[in-house]
N, C-alpha and C positions, 0 to 999 in steps of 0.2 A: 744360576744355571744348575738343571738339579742332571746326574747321571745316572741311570736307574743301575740298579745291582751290582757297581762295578763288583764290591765284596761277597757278595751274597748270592746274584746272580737274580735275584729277582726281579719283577717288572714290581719297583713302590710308584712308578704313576699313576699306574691302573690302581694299586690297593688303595692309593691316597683319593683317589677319584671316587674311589665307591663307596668309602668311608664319608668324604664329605656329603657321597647323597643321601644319605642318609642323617645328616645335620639340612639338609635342602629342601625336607617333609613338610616341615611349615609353608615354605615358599607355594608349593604346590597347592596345597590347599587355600591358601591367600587366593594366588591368581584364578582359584576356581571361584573362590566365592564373586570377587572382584566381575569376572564373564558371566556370572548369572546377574547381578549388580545389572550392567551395563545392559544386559535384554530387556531387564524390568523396569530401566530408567527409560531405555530406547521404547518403548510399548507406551508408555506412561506420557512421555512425548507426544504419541503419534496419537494418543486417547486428547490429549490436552489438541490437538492441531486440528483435529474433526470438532471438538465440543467448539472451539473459536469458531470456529466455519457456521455450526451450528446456531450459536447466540447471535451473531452478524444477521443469517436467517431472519431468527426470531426478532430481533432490534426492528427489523423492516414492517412485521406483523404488530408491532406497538403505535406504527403512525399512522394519524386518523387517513390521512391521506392515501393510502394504499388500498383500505375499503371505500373513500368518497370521491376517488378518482373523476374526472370528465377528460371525455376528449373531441378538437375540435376539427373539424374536415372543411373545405372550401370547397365548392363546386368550381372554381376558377385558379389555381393556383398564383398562375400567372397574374392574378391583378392583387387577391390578397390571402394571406395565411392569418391561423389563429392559433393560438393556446387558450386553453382553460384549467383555471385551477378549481378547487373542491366548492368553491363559493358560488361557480354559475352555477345558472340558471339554465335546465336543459331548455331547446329550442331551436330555432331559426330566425337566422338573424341577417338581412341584406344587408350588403353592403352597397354603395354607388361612387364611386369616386370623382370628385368637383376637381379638386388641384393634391398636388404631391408638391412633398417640403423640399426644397434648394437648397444649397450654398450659394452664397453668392461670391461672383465671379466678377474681377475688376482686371481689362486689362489697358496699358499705355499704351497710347495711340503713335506715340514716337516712335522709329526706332532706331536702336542704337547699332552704327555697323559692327561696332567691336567692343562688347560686354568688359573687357579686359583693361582698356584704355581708358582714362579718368573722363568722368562726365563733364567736367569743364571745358576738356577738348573738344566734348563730341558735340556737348551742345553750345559753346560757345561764351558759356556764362559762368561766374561764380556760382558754386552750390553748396557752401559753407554754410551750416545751421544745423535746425533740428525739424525732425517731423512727428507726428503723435498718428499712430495705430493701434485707430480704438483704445488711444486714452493712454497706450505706451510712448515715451520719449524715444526718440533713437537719432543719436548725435549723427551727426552727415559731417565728412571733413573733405578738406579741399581738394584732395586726392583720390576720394572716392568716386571707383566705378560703378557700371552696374550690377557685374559680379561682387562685388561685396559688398552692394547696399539689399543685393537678393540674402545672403549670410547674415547679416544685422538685423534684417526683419524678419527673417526663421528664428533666428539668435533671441528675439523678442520676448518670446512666449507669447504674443499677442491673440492669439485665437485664430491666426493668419498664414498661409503658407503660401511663398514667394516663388514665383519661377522664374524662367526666360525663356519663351519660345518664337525665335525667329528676331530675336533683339528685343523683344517688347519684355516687357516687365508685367507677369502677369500674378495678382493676387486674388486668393480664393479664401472664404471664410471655412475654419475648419469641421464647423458644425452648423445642422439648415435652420430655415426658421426665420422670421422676421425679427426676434433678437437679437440674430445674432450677425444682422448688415453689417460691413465694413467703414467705419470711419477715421478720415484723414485729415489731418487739421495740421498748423506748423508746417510752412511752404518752406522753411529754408531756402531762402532765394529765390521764389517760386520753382523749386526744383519740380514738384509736382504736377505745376499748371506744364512747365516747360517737357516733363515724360508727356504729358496727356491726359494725368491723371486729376480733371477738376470738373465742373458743373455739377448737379443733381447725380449722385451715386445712386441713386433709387430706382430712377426713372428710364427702364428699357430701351429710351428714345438719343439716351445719350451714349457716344460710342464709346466709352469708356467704360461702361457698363454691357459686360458680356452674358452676363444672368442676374436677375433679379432675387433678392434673399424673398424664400416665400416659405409659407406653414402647409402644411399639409389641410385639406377640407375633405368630409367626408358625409355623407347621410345616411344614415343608418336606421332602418323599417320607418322611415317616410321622417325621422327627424333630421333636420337641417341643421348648418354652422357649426357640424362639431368639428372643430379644429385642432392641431397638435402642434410642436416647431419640428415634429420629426415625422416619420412615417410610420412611428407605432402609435399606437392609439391601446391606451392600458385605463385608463378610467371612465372609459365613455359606457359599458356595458362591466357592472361588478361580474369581477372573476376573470373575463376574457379579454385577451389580450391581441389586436388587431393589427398585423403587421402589412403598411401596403408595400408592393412593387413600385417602386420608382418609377422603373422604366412603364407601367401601365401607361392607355392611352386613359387621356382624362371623358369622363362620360361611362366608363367600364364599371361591369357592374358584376358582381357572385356573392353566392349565398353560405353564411359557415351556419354548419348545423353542431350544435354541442346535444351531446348524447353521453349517458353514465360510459365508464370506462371500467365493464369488471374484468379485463385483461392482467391488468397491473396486479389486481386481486389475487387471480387465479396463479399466476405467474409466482408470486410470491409464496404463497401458499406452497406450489408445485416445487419448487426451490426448498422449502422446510421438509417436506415431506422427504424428497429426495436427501437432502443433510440428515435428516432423524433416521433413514433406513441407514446410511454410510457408517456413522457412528455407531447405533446400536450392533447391526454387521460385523464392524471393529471388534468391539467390546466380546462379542460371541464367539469369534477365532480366537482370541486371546484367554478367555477363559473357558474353554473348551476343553473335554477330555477323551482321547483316542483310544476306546477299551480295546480296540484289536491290537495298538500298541503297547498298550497300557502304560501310556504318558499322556500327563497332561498339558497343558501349554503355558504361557510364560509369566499368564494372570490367572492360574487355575486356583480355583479356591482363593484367591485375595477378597477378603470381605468387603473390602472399599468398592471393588472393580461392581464385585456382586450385588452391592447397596448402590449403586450409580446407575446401574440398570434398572432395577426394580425404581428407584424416581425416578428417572426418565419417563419409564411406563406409564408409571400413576397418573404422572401429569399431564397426559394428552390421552389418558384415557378417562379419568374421573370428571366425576358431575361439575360444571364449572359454576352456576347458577339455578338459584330454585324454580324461577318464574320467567314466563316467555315458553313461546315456541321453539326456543335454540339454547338449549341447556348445555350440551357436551360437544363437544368438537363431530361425533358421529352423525348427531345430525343436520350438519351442512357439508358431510359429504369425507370427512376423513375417520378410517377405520381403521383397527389394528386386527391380523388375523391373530391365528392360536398360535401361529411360529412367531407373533413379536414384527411381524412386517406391516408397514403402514400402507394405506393405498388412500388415494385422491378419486373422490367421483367427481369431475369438475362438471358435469349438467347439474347435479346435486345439488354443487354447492353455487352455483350461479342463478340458477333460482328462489336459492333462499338470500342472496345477495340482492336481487332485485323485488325479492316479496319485504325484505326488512334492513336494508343497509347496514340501522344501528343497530338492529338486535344481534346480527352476525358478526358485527365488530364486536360489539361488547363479549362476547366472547373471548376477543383475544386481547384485547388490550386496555376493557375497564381497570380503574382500581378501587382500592376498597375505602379510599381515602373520599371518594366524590362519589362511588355507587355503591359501596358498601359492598364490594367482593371483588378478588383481583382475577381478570383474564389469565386464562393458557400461558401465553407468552409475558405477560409482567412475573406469572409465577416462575416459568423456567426462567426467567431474564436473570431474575432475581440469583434462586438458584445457579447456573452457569457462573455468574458471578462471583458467590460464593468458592466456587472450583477450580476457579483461573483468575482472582485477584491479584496482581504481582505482589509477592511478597507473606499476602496472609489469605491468600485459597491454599486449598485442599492440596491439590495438583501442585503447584510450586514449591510449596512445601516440601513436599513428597520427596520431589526430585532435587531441594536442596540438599534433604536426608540422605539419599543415591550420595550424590557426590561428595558429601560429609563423610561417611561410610569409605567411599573407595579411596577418598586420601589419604585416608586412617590406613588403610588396607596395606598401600603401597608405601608408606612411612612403614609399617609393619616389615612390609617385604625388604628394603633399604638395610633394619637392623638387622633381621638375618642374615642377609647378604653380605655384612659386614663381620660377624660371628662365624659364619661360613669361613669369609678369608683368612681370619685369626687363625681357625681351625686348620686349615690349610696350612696355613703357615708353619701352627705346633707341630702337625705331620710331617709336614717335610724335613722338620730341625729335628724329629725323634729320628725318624727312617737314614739321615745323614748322621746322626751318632753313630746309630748303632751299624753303619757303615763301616765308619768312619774306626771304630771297635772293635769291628769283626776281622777288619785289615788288617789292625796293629795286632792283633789273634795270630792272623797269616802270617804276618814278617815274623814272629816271635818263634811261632811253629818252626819254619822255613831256619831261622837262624840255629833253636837247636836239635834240629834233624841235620842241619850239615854239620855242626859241634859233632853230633853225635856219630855220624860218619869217621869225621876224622880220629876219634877213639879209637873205630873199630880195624882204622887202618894203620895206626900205631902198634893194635896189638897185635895185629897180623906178623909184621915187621919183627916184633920183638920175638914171635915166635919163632921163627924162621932161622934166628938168629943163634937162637937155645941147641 
């Protein structure tokens, strides 16, 4: 507890306060450098989270598939859809549908009035044993109902899933196709024959047989018997992929037309252009300088920031290859003006897309390792990479440096902080001496001014007396 001037009268908090600000000069300067740190980390960040956006872009502009696109339409939905990958063949292609793929469906002709109650009751007979589904074992015990001979053959894995609707015991193959029939074999007590479940499983005509396992058939521009176990059809035409409707009526017929796809192209492209103006943008407010304020901004003059620009540039502006009709990114359609902005002419470049595919790829994503020069985008790929490897780019580095720097700073500020309160402290222990000094002064004063009173009253007396 300190009590300012009892002796003195002075305020020592205030004098010990602005004495220590004065040991608190470093601090200040610490936490300024530390706030400029932290803009140029934060900036550096926000440079690093565009160029990521940016290389993502570009990554997209390396696969052959973005410039070799196809895509496939259906005159009929409803009977069948298509995909195509880079390998069709453009065209027209009929389809006609003969049969669409099944599951097949088995259900017991018995039924049981109470699924809950052991099948021995219901049916009147032992059903102790085993049964095989499709080649699975599945123990039947003498207590077994039909609820939990439905759980033991879900329980299976068998390729079979078990139900019960209306008491009957009904089994459905999990996938279509003629492969993939349901076989039952191991009566256990003729448990099987005794559900309902016995004769030809095949044959539509037996009532145990609620659908027939069937493949899918299909004709295709007047070819016959192409068949599948399912209702897509992926090898019967390289590249396209033919998915029928189930529900179609069989005899239905629609035509897929595969035609180039430079959508995807375009699209992609328009996406880089759009990241390469965000980022460069970025990079321009940041190292920008405001002569009316006469301040600059947070990456003004950083020579990194100003070298990152100028590559950027280079590289979607320079000659990519010597030979061909499609040398530089400019002519298939993207430009850079004199302010550093990019623009897309997409008739431009869709044109030169359907006058040369590969020429206009190879633009962007030859290498030099198979064509003897690297595309646009392998070279920024490369580069970006370079800038935002974790651990040994440019960029992380950087901002490990940032945060190296500002721990340093604040350990800094810690010791002074600590020297500060030392310093305090010595104040407070001088200013309470000399307190504490100045008092023993008073009493001292105080004791011989009354001494010296009573002298002067002594001699009074004596005179008085003469």
């Amino acid at each position: 507890m300190q009590l300012d001037g009892l002796a003195t009268g002075m305020d020592t908090t205030s004098i010990i306060n602005q004495l220590v600000q004065l040991e608190r000069r470093p601090i200040y300067n610490y936490e300024q450098e530390i706030s400029e740190m932290e803009l140029t980390k934060s900036a550096w960040r926000d440079v690093n989270s565009r160029l990521d956006k940016l290389e993502d872009r570009t990554t997209a502009l390396n696969s052959s598939s973005t410039f070799n696109s196809n895509s496939a339409t259906s005159s009929n939905s409803d009977v069948v859809t298509a995909t195509a990958d880079s390998n069709a063949s453009t065209g027209d292609y009929q389809v006609d549908i003969n049969s669409v793929a099944q599951t097949h469906r088995l259900g017991a002709t018995t039924k049981i009035s109470d699924i809950n109650n052991t099948l021995s009751n219901q049916l009147g007979t032992a059903v102790d044993g085993d049964i095989s589904v499709n080649g699975i074992n599945i123990k039947v015990n003498t207590d077994e109902t039909l609820s939990s001979l439905k759980t033991k053959i879900n329980d299976a894995n068998a390729g079979v899933a078990a139900t019960i609707i209306d008491g009957n015991l009904v089994l459905e193959s999990d996938e279509t196709g003629v492969a993939n029939e349901i076989t039952l074999t191991n009566n256990a007590n003729n448990l099987l024959d005794n559900l309902g479940l016995n004769g030809d499983l095949s044959d539509i005509n037996n009532d145990s047989v609620l659908q027939v396992a069937q493949n899918a058939e299909v004709e295709i521009n007047g070819i016959t018997g192409i068949t599948s176990s399912t209702n897509t059809f992926s090898d019967a035409v390289e590249g396209v992929t033919f998915n029928i409707n189930p529900e179609t009526e069989l005899g239905s017929t629609a035509t897929i037309s595969v035609t180039k796809d430079t959508e995807k192209a375009t699209d992609a492209i328009q996406a880089f252009v759009d990241q390469y103006n965000s980022a460069m943008n970025f990079l321009d407010g940041k190292t920008d300088y405001d002569a009316e304020e006469e301040k600059g901004s947070v990456l003004q003059g950083d020579g990194t920031a100003m070298r990152l620009q100028t590559r950027l540039r280079s590289l979607v502006t320079s000659q990519v290859k010597d030979t061909g009709d499609f040398k530089t990114l400019s002519s298939v359609g993207i430009e850079i003006d004199r302010y550093g902005v990019m623009s897309f002419d997409k008739t431009k470049f869709t044109e030169a897309l359907e006058q040369s595919p590969e020429g206009v790829m190879s633009i962007f994503n030859s290498e030099s390792a198979t064509d003897g020069f690297d595309g646009m985008s392998v070279r920024m790929d490369s580069y970006l990479d370079q800038l935002m490897q974790t651990n040994t780019g440019l960029i992380p580095r950087r901002l490990d440096f940032y945060d190296t720097r500002i721990d340093s700073l604040n350990d800094d500020i810690e010791d002074v902080e600590r020297k500060v309160e030392m310093t305090r402290e010595r104040y407070t222990e001088q200013f309470a001496a000399m307190e504490t000094a100045i008092s023993e002064m008073n009493q001292q004063m105080s004791w011989m001014q009354s001494q010296l009173s009573s002298l002067a009253g002594s001699n009074s007396i004596l005179s008085g007396t003469g």
